[in-house]
DOPA-303153 format. One record per residue (C-alpha): x negated, y negated, z negated; residue in one letter. Coordinates in Angstrom, 1 decimal. Each point is the difference from the previous one (the first is absolute). Layout:
BEGIN
X,Y,Z,A .
...
END
This chain:
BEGIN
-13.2,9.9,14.7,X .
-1.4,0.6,-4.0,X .
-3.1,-1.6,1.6,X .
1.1,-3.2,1.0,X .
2.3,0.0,-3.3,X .
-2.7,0.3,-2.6,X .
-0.9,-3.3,-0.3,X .
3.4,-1.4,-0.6,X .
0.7,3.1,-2.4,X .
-3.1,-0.2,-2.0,X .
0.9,-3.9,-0.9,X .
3.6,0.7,-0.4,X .
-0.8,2.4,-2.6,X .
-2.7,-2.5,-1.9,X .
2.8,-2.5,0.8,X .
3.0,2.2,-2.1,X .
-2.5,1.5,-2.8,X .
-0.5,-3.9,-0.9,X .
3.7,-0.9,0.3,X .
1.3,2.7,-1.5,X .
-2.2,-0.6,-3.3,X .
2.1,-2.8,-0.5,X .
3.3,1.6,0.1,X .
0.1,1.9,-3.5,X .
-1.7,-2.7,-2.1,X .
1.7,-3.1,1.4,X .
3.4,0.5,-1.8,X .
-1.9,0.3,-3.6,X .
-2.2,-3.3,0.9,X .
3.0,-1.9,0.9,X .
1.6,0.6,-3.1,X .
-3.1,-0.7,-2.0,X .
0.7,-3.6,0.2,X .
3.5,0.7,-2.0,X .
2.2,-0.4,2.9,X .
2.8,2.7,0.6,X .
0.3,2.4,2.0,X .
2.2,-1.6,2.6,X .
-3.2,-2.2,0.9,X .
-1.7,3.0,1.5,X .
3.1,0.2,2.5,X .
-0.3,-3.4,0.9,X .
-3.6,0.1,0.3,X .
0.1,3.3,2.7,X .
3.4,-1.4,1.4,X .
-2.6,-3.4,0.3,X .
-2.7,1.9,2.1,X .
2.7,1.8,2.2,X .
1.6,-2.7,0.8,X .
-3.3,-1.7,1.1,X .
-0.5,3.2,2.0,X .
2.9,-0.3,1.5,X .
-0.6,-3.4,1.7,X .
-3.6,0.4,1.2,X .
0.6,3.2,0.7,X .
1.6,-0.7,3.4,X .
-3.0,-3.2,0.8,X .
-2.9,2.1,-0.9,X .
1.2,2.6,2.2,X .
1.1,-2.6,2.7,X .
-3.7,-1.9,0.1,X .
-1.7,3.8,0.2,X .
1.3,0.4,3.3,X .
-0.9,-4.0,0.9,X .
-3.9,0.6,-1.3,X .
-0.4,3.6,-1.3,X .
0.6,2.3,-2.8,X .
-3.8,0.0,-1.3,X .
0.5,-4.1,-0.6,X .
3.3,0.4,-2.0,X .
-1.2,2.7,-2.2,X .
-3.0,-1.6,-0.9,X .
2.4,-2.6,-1.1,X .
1.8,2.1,-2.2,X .
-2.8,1.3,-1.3,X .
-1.4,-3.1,-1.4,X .
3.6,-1.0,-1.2,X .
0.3,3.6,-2.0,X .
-4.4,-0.4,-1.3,X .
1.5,-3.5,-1.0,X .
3.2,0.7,-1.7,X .
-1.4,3.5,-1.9,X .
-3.0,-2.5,-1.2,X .
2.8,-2.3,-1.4,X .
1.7,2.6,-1.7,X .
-2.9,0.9,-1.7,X .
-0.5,-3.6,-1.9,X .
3.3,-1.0,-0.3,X .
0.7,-2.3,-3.1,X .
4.2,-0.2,0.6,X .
2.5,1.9,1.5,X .
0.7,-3.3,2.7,X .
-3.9,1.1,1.4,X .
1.0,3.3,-0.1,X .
3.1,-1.1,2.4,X .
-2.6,-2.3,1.8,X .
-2.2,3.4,0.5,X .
2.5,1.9,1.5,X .
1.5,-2.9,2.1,X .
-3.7,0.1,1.7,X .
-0.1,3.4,0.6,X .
3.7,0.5,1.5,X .
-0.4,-3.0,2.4,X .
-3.2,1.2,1.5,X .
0.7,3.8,-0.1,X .
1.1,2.0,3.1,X .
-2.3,3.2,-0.3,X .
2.9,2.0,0.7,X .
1.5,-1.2,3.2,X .
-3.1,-1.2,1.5,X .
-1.6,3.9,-0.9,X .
2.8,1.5,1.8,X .
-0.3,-2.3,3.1,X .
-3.9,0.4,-0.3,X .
0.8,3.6,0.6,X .
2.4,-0.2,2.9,X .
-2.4,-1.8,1.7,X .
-3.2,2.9,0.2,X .
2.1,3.1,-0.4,X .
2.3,1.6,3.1,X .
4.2,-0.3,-0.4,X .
0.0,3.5,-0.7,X .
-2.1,-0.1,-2.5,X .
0.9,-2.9,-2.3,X .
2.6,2.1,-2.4,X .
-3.1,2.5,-0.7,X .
-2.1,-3.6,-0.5,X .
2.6,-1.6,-2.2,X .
0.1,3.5,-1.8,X .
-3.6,-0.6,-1.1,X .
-0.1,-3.2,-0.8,X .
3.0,0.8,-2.7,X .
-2.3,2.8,-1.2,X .
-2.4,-2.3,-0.3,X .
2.3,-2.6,-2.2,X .
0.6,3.2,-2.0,X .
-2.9,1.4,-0.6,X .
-1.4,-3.6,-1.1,X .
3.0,-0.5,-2.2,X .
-1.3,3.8,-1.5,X .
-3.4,-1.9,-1.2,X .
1.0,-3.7,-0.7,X .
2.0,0.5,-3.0,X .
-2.3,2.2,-1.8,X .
-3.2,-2.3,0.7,X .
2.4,-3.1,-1.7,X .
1.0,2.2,-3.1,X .
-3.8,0.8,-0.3,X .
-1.0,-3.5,-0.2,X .
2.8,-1.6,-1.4,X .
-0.7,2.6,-3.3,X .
-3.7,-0.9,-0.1,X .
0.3,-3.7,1.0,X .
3.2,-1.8,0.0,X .
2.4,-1.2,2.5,X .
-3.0,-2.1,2.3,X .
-1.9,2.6,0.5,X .
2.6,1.9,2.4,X .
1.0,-3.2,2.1,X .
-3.8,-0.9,0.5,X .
-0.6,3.5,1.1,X .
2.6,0.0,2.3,X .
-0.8,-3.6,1.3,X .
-3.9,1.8,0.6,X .
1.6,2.6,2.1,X .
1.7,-2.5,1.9,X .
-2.7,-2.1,0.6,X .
-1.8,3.6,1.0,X .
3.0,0.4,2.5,X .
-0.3,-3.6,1.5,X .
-3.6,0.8,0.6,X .
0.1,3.1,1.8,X .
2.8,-1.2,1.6,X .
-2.2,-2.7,1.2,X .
-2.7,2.1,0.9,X .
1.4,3.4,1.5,X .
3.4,-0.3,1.0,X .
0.2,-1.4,3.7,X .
2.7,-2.1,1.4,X .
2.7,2.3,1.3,X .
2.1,-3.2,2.1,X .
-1.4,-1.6,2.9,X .
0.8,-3.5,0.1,X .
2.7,-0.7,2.7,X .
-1.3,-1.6,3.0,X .
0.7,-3.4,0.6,X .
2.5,0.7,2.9,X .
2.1,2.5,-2.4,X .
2.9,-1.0,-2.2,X .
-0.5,-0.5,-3.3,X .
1.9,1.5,-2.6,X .
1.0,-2.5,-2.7,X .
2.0,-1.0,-2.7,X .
3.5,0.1,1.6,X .
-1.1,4.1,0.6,X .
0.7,0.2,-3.3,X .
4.0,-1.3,0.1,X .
0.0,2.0,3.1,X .
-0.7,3.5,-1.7,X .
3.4,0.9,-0.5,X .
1.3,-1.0,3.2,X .
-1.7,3.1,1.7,X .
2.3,2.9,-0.6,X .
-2.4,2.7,0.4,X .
-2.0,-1.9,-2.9,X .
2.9,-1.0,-2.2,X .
1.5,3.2,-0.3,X .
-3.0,1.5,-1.4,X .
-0.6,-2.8,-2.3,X .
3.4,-0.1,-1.5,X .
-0.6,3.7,-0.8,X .
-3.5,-0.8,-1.4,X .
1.5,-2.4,-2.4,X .
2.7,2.6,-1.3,X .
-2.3,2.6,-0.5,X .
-2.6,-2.6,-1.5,X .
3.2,-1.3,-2.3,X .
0.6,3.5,-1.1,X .
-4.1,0.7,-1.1,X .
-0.3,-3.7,-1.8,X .
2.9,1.3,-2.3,X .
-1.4,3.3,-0.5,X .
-3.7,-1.3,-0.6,X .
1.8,-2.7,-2.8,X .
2.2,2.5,-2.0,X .
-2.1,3.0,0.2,X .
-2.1,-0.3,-3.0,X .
3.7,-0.8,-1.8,X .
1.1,3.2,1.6,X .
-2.6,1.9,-1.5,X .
0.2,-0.9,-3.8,X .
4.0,-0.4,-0.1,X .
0.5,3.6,2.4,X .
-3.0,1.8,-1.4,X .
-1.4,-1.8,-2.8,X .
-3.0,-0.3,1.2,X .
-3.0,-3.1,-1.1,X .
-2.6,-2.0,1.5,X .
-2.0,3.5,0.0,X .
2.1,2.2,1.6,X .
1.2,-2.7,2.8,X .
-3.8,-1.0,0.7,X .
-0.5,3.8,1.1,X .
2.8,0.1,2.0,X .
-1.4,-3.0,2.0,X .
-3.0,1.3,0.5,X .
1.6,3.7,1.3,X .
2.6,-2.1,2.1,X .
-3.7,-1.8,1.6,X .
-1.8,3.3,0.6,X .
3.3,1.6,1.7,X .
0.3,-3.5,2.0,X .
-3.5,0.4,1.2,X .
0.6,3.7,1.1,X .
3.2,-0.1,1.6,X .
-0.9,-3.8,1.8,X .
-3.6,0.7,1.1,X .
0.4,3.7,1.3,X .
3.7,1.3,0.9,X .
1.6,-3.9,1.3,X .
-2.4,0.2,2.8,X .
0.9,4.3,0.9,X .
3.9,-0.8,-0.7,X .
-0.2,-2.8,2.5,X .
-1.4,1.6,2.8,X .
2.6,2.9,-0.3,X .
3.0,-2.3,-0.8,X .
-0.8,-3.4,1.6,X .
0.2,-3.3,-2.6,X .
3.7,-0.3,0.0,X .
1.1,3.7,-0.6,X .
-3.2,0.1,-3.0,X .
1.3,-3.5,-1.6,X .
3.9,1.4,0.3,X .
-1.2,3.1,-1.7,X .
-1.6,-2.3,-3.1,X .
2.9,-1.7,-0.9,X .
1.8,3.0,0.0,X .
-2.5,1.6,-2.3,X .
0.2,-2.9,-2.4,X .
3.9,-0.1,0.2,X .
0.0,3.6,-1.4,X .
-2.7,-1.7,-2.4,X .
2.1,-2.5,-1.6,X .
3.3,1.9,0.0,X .
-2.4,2.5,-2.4,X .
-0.8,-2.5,-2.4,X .
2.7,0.2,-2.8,X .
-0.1,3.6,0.3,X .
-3.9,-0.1,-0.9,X .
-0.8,0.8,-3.5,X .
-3.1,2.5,0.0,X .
-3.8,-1.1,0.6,X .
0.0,2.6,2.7,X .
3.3,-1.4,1.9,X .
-1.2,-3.4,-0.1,X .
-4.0,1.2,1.5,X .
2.0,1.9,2.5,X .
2.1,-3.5,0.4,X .
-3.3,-2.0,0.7,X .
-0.9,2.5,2.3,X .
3.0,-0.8,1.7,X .
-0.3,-3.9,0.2,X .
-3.2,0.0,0.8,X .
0.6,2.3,3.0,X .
3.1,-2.1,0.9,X .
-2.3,-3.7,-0.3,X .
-3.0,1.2,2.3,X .
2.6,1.3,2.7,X .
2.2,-3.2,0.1,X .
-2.6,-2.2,-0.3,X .
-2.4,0.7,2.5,X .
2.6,1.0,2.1,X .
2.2,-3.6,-0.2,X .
-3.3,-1.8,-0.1,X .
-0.9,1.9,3.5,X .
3.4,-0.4,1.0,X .
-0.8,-4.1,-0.7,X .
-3.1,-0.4,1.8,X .
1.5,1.9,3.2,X .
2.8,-2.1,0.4,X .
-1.9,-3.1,-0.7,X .
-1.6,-1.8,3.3,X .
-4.4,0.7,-0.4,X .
-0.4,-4.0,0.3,X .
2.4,-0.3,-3.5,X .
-1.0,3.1,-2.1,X .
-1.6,-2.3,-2.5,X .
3.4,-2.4,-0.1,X .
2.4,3.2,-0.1,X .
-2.1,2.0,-2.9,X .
-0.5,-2.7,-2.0,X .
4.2,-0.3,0.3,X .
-0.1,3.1,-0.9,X .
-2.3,-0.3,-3.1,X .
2.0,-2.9,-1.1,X .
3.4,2.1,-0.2,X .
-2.0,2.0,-2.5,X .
-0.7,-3.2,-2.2,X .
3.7,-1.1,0.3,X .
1.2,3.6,-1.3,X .
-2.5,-0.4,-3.0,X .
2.0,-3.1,-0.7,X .
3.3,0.8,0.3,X .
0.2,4.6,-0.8,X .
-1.3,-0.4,-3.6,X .
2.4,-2.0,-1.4,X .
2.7,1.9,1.0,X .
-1.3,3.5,-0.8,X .
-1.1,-0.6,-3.5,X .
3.4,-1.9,-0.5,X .
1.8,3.7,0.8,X .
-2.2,1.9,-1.8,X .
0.8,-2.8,-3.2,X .
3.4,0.6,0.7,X .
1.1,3.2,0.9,X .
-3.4,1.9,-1.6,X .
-3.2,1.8,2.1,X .
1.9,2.7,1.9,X .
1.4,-3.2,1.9,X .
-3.6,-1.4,0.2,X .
0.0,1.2,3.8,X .
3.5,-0.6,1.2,X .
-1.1,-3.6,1.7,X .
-3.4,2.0,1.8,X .
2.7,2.3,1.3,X .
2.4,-1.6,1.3,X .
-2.7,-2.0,2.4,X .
-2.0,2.9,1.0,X .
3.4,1.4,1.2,X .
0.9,-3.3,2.2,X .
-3.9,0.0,0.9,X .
0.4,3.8,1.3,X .
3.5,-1.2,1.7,X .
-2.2,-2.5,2.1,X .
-2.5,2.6,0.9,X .
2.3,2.4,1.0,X .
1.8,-2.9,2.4,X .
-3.2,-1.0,1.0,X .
-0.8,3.4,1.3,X .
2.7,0.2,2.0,X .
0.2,-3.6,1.5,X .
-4.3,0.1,0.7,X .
-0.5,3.8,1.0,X .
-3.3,-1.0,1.1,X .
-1.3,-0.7,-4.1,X .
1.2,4.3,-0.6,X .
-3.7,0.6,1.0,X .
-3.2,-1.3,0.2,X .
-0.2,-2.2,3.3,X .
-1.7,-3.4,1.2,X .
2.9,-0.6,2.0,X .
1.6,-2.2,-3.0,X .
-2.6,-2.9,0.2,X .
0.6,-0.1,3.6,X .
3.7,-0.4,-0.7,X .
0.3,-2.2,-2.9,X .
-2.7,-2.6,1.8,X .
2.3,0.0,3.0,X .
3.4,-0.4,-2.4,X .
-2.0,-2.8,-2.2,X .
-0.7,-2.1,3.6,X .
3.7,0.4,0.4,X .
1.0,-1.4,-3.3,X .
-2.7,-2.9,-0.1,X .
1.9,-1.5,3.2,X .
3.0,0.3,-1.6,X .
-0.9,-1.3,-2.5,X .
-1.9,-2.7,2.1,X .
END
């Protein structure tokens, strides 16, 4: 299975080091043009909302013509956009840059789909496990490479080298990466746009989606408030919270790349994703207890543990449920949920950490987590065929989506 994954993993990671140079330095570049600091909301708020809508089309046309074609696409948008970034004379072409980039991106989705298509059911939560310890372990590199340069060079020098390792990406994508979707024969139906609208009117699909956008919810606020956590709870600075992103990477790529794929195979995708959200309930109900360097490492520990098991396991969970001839459609769904929580969790998690102080900072994460457990636990017991690691699922939800499309016909 690593075999035929190596490709994909090996541009992934080029993919994330590039995009995650950006990160850190893109707040302080905003605001160089004297805008506040509300802008930089609206301007990642801008690009997940973009995300958002071609999201669900990218992933739709991969399964019309092939994942290798769309993420070309993307790739060029992203070489583009980065490129933009890097000579932008106003904050409106720094809008314009991003705007580029969010409409043609759909790594994410069309990655995962790329992967359900060359690896075997039972394997996909140990697949999905590596490609998030790939994301990590590229988001270990990227934001030391973009302080080094942006100390030596200025602000352009980081967005063109990330626009290089872009344009390095779309390359060997080009080159090595083989098409993973067979073009459906002329005779088959075709899955289009209306697949889309149809998602959520497969049960089997819905109900996992609803409690990937709960969980998602609760991770957008946490990821928004955490650095606020950190100096108002513990007082620490950009110094002290740049380590403890780059710890919380090196445990991601540990617990993701080696024990998701063990703890699957033991427990099965739904008991393993069940078992995550509990971990990072116990994680967040910690939180205004934690006042100690020590407590809080232990506490990372703890969500990054809880993160690898719920989401490889729900993003298994996704792609068995979905039909094979809609993986694309149903992932890039998926992906999109993720955009629309990074719209709407931040706003509300930093508003109850302004109001009620930092021990509240995770009070919002919480409370979804625990109604994204509640519809794992349901879900467990309504679909006892997702408590282990079967194919049967794909057989089931294809049968169940043929169902609902004449209903719905």
């Amino acid at each position: 299975m690593i075999r035929k994954l190596v490709p994909i993993l090996g541009i992934t990671f080029i993919d994330i080091v590039g995009f995650s140079m950006l990160i850190p330095i893109l707040p302080y570049f905003v605001t160089h043009f004297g805008v506040s600091a509300v802008v930089v909301g609206l301007l990642f708020a801008t690009f997940s909302f973009c995300q958002l809508i071609s999201g669900p089309i990218w992933g739709n046309v991969s399964d019309r013509v092939g994942r290798k074609s769309v993420l070309v696409i993307s790739q060029i948008g992203a070489t583009i956009g980065w490129a933009m970034l890097a000579f932008s004379p106003s904050i409106g072409w720094v809008f314009f840059a991003r705007i580029v980039e969010g409409v043609s991106g759909g790594n994410i989705g069309i990655t995962q789909a790329y992967v359900v298509d060359i690896v075997e059911a039972k394997d996909r939560a140990r697949a999905f496990g590596l490609i998030g310890a790939t994301f990590s372990a590229g988001m270990v590199f990227g934001p030391v490479i973009a302080g080094v340069l942006f100390t030596r060079y200025g602000f352009s020098a980081p967005f063109l080298a990330a626009s290089a390792l872009q344009l390095l990406t779309l390359i060997l994508t080009i080159v090595l990466l083989p098409e993973s979707r067979q073009r459906p024969e002329e005779h088959e139906e075709r899955v289009g746009l209306r697949d889309i609208l149809a998602t959520f009117h497969n049960p089997r699909v819905s109900r996992v989606l609803w409690e990937r956008l709960a969980y998602s919810l609760g991770l957008y606020g946490w990821f928004a408030v955490i650095a606020l956590y950190l100096k108002g709870q513990m007082g620490f600075g950009v110094a002290e919270t740049t380590r403890l992103f780059s710890i919380f990477a090196v445990l991601n790529v540990f617990f993701s790349g080696y024990l998701v794929g063990k703890i699957s195979n033991r427990l099965g995708d739904r008991r393993m994703s069940n078992i995550g959200l509990v971990v990072l309930l116990a994680g967040f109900c910690i939180l205004p207890f934690t006042h100690t360097w020590f407590v809080f490492l232990v506490l990372m520990a703890v969500f990054s543990f809880g993160m690898a098991l719920a989401n490889a396991g729900i993003t298994a969970l996704i792609s068995h449920a979905a039909p094979d001839r809609e993986q694309g459609t149903v992932l890039g769904v998926s992906s999109s949920l993720d955009s629309l929580s990074g719209i709407l969790a931040p706003p509300v998690s930093t508003g109850l950490l302004a109001r009620f102080g930092a021990p509240f900072a995770g009070v919002e994460s919480l409370a979804l987590t625990a109604i994204a457990l509640a519809i794992g636990i349901a879900g467990a017991a309504r679909d006892p065929l997702f408590a282990g690691n079967v194919s049967e699922p794909d057989e089931v939800s294809s049968e169940q989506t043929l169902v609902s499309s004449e209903e719905l016909a």
